[in-house]
C-alpha positions as CSV (number, residue, x, y, z in Angstrom):
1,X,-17.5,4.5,-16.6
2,X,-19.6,7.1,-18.5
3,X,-22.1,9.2,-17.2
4,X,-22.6,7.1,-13.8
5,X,-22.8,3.5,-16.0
6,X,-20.1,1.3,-16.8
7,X,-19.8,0.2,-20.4
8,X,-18.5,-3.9,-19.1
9,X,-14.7,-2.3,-19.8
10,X,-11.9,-2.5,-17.5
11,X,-11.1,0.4,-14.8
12,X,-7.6,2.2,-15.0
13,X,-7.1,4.6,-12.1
14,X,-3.6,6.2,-11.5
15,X,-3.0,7.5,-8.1
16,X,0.4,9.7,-7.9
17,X,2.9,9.1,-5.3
18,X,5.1,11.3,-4.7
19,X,7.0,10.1,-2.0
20,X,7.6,7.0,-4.3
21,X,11.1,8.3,-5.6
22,X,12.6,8.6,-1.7
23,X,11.5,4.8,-1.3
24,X,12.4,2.8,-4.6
25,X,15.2,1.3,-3.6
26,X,13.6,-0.1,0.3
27,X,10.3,-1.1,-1.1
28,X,11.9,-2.4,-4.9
29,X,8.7,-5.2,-6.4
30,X,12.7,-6.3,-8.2
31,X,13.9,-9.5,-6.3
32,X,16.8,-9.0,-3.4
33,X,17.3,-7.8,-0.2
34,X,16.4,-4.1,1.6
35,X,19.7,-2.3,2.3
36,X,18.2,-2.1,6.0
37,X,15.4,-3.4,7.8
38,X,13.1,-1.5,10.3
39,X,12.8,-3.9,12.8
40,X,12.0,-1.2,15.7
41,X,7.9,-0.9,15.8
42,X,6.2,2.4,15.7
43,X,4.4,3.5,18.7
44,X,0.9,4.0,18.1
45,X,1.1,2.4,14.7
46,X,-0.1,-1.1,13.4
47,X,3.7,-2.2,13.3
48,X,3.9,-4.8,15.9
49,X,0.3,-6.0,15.6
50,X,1.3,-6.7,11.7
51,X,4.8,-7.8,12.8
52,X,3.4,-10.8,14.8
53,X,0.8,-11.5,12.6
54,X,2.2,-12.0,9.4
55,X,5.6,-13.1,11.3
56,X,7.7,-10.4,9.9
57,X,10.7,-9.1,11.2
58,X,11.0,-5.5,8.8
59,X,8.1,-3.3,9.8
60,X,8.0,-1.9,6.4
61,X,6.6,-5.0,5.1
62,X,3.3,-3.9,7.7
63,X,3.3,0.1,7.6
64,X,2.6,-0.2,3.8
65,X,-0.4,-2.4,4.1
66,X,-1.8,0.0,6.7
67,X,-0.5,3.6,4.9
68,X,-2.6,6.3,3.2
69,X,-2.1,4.6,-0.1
70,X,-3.5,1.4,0.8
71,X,-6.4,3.0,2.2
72,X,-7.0,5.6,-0.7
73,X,-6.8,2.5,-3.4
74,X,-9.3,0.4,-1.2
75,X,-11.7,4.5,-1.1
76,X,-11.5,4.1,-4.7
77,X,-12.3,0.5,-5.5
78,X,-15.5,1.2,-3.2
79,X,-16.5,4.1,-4.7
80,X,-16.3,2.1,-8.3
81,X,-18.3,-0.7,-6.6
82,X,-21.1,1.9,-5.5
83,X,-21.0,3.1,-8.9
């Protein structure tokens, strides 16, 4: 993107996380097992609604399809569109 137009190349954006370092070992993309699962929803969270819908039974597999980072990559893909 360039002045407000795009020039028909792809779109890199990098959003830091830094909480990423306390979380690589529970949330590896690597093949395995988590050391523990979190199998106790989160009051007031979309846990258990994500829990029975996708038939999970670790909550982690939901809270990170309904954190702040999912959110702020879905902000930023909008904003592109709109551009």
């Amino acid at each position: 993107v360039r002045f407000g137009r795009t020039l028909g190349s792809p779109v890199a954006v990098v959003i830091r996380n830094t909480e990423w370092p306390k979380w690589r070992q529970e949330m590896s993309p690597e093949p395995g097992s988590p050391r523990r699962t979190l199998t106790t929803p989160r009051p007031g969270h979309a846990d258990l609604a994500g829990m029975q819908k996708y038939d999970t039974h670790d909550a982690r597999d939901v809270l990170e399809r309904a954190s702040a980072r999912e959110t702020a990559a879905r902000t930023v893909a909008g904003y592109l569109a709109k551009v």
